[in-house]
C-alpha positions in Angstrom: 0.0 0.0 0.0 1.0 3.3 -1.0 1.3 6.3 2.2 -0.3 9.1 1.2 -1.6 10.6 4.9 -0.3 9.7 8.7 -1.9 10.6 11.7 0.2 12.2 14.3 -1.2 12.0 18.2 0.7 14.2 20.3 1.9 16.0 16.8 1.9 19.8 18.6 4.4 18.1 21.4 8.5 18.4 20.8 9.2 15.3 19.1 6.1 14.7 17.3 6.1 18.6 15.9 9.7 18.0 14.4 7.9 14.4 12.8 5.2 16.0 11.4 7.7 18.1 9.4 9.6 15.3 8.4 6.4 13.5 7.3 6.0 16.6 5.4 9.4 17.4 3.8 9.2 12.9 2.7 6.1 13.7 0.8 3.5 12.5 3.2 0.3 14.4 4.7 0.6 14.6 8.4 -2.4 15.4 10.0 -2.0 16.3 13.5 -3.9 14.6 16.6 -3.7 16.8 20.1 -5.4 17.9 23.3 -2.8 20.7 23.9 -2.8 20.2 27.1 0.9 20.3 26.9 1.6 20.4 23.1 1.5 24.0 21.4 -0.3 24.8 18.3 2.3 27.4 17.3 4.3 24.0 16.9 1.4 22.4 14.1 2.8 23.8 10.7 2.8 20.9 8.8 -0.4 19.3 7.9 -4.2 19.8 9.4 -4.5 20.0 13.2 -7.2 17.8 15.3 -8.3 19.2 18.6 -9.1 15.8 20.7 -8.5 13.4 23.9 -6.2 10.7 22.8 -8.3 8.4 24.9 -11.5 9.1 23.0 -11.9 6.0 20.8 -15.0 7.3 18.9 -13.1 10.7 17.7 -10.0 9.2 16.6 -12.2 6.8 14.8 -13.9 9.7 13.2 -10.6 11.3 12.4 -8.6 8.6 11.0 -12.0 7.6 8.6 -12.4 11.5 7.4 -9.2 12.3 6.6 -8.5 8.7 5.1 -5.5 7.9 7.4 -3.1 5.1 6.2 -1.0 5.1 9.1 -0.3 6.2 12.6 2.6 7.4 14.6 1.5 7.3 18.2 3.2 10.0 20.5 0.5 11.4 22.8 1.4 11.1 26.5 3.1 11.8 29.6 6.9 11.5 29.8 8.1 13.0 33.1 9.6 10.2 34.8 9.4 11.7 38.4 6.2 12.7 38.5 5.1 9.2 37.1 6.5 8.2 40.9 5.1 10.9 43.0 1.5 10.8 40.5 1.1 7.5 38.9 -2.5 7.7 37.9 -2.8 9.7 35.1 0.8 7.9 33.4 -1.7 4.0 33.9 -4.5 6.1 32.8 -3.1 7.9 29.3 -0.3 6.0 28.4 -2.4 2.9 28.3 -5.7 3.6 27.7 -4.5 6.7 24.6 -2.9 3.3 23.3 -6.1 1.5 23.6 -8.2 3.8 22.1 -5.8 4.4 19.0 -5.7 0.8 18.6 -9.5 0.4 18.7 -10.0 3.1 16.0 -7.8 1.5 14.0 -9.3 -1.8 14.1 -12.4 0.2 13.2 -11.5 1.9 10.7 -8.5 -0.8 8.5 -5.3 1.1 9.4 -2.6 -1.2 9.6 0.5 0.2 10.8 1.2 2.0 14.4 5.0 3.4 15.3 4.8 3.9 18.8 7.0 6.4 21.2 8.7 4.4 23.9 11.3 4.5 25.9 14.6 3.0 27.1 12.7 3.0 30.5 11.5 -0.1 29.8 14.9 -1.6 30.5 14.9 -0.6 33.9 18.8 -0.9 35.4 21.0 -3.2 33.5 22.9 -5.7 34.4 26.3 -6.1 35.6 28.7 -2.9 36.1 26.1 -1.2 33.7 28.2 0.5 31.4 27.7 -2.1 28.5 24.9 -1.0 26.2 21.9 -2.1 25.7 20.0 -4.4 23.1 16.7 -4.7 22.7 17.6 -8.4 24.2 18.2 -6.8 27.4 15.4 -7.9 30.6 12.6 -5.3 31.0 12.7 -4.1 34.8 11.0 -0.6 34.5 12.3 1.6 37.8 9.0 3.9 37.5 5.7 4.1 36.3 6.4 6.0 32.9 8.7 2.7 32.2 6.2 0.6 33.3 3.1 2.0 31.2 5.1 2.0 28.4 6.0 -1.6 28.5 2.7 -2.3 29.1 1.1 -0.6 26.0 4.0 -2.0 23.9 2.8 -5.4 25.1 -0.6 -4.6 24.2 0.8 -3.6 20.5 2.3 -6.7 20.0 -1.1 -8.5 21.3 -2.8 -6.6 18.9 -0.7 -7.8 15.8 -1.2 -10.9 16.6 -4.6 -11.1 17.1 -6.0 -8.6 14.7 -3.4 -8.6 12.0 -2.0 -4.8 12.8 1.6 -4.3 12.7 3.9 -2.2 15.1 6.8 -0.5 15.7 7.8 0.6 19.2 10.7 3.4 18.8 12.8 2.9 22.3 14.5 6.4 22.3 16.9 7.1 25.1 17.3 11.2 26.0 16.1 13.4 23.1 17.3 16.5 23.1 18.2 19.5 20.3 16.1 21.7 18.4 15.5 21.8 14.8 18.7 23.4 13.2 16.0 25.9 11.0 15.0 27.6 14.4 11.1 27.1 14.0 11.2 23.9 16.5 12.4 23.3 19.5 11.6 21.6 23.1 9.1 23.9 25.0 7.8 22.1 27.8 5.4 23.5 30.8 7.5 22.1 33.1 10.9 21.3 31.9 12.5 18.0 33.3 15.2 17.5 30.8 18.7 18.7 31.4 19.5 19.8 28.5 17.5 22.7 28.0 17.4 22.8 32.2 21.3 23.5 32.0 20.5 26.0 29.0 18.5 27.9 30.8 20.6 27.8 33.9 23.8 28.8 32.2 21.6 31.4 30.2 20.6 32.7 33.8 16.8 32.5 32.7 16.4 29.5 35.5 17.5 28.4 38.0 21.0 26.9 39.3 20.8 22.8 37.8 20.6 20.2 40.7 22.6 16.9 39.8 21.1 14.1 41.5 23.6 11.5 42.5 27.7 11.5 42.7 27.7 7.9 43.9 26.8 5.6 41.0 29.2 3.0 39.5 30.2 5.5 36.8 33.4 7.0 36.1 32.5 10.3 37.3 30.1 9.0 39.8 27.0 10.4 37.6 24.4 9.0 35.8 25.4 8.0 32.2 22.8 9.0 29.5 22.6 8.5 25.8 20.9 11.7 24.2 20.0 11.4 20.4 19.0 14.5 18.4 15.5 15.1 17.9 15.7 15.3 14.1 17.8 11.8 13.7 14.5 10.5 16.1 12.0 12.2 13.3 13.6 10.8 10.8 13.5 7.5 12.2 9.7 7.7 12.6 9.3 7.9 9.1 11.9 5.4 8.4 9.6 2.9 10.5 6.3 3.3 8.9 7.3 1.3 5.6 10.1 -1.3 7.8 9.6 -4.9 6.8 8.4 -7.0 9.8 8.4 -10.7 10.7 6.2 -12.6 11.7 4.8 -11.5 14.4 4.1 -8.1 12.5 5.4 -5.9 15.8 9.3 -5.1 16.4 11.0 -3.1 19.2 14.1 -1.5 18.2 16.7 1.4 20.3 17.1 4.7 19.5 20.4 6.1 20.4 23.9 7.2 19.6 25.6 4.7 21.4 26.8 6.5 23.1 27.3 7.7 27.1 27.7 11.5 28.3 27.8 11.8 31.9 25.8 15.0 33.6 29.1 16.8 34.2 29.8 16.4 30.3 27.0 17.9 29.7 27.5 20.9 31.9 30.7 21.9 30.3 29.3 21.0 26.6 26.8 24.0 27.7 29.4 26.1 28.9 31.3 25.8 26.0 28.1 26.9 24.0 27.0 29.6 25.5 30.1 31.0 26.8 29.4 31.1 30.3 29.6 28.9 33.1 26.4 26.7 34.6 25.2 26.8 38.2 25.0 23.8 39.4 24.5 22.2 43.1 25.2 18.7 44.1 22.0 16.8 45.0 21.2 13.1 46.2 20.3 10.8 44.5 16.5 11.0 42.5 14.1 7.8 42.7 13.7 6.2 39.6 17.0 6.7 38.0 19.7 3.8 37.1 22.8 4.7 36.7 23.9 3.8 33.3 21.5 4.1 30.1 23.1 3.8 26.6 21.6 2.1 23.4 22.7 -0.2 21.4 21.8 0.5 18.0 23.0 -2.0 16.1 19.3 -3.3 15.1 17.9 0.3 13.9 20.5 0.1 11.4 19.6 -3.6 10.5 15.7 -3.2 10.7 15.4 0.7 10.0 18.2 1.7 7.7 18.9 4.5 10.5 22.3 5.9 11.9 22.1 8.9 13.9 23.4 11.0 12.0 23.3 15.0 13.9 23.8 13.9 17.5 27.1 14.8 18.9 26.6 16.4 22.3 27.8 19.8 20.9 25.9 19.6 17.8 22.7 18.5 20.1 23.2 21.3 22.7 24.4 24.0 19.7 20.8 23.7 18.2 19.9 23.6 21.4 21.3 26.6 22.5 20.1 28.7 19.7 16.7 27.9 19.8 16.6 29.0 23.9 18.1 32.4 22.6 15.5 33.1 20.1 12.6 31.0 21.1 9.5 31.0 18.6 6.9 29.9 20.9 6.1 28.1 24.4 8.5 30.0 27.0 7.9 31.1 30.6 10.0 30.9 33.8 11.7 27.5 34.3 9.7 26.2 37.6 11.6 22.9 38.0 15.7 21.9 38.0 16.8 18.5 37.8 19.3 16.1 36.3 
């Protein structure tokens, strides 16, 4: 079957605004699926925009049969992993009932394909010393809610295409971060929990001094390890995924990272170096949720995909970054949360 037009849930959020303009510039019709609740319509300029509840089967249904949908890319969600600890209701309630209800509508309607936003959370703390990467082989331990309801709706995927005949692809990113080199996206959050733009905005003096949560982990610097992956090489891979050959089974799970690690303190000084100033920062204790060590291994993306990321050395990431902070477009106010 030829794709002509993809819905997008969660298309006014971060990552699914720079998809939608990737579905765009590959020739596609994106049309654009969001509550705005924490998405920004100032972030929909590519394809129609939908104003809707990504748990409300009957509208999707009504959506994806009016504006003949071929495919989905499902992104709609909550993502803040410590909140998910402190507030796990609405994670259950969203994350796996949105799923639900998109899967339902397109059951209802004959649309095949889903590519799913998921996590490396679902891996939990690996193994070991924790500094080898990690397959998609790796056990599934979630440390927090948003892991767990992930795992749970990628599970219901895969139930799905095997009862139903639908096919999925569940995109495991590790740490997006980056803004889109043009200027006219970038990550806008209500409540930013990302270090990244957090240290941005520290160094920038437009927040607050960063909090690093844990010296004591079996790292070499004693921080966490984190694999971030720029948001356009994620994009890309979205579109990449929605004409992937599957197996069987008709689902596949596959990592999205750079394979490589960068340590908090690495990420402070990449920040300093691109904004010319140095970041406040203040030593904190560890944060519930967190392992130590998270780095992908990508080798299967390559293999399943065709995908490399390609833009997402840490002072590429962070120079994007860094620009869009400077000159924002949309979505900023004062910084009411520090973490990392």
């Amino acid at each position: 079957m030829t794709l002509k037009t993809v819905l997008v849930t969660g298309g006014a959020g971060y990552i699914g605004s720079h998809t939608a303009r990737a579905l765009a510039e590959a020739g596609l019709r994106p049309v654009v699926y969001d509550d705005f609740s924490n998405g920004h319509r100032e972030a929909v300029r590519w394809g129609s925009m939908i104003n809707g509840d990504v748990r409300d089967q009957d509208r999707l249904t009504e959506v994806m049969a009016g504006f003949d949908v071929d495919a989905v890319i499902h992104f709609a969600g909550f993502i803040e992993v410590g909140r998910s600890v402190t507030a796990p209701a609405p994670f259950w309630d969203v994350n796996v009932n949105g799923v639900a209800a998109v899967l339902g509508a397109m059951r209802a309607t004959g649309v095949r394909r889903m590519v799913f936003s998921s996590t490396a959370a679902v891996y939990g703390q690996p193994e070991g010393d924790g500094l080898g990467r990690l397959s998609e082989r790796a056990p599934k331990a979630p440390l927090n809610p948003y892991g767990d309801s992930k795992l749970a709706a990628e599970r219901m995927i895969a139930a799905h295409a095997r009862a139903y005949g639908l096919e999925g692809v569940a995109l495991r990113y590790f740490n997006a971060a980056g803004a889109h080199p043009s200027g006219e996206l970038g990550e806008a959050h209500a409540c930013e929990s990302h270090l990244i733009p957090l240290a941005i905005e520290a160094a920038l003096g437009l927040g607050p001094a960063l909090t690093v949560h844990g010296s004591d982990y079996p790292t070499p610097d004693g921080g966490c390890l984190r694999d971030y992956v720029h948001v356009c090489d994620l994009a890309r891979a979205h579109v990449l995924a929605l004409t992937a050959p599957l197996g069987p089974t008709g689902f596949d799970a596959v990592n999205l990272g750079s394979g490589a690690g960068r340590s908090v303190r690495e990420v402070i000084a990449a920040v300093d170096r691109a904004t010319g100033r140095t970041t406040p920062y203040a030593q904190g204790p560890r944060r519930e949720g967190d392992p130590a060590v998270l780095v992908a291994d990508p080798g299967r993306a390559a293999q399943v995909l065709g995908w490399r990321a390609n833009c997402s050395s840490l002072d590429e990431i962070i120079a994007n970054a860094v620009a869009w902070r400077v000159n924002p477009r949309f979505g900023f106010r004062p910084t009411t949360e520090a973490a990392a």
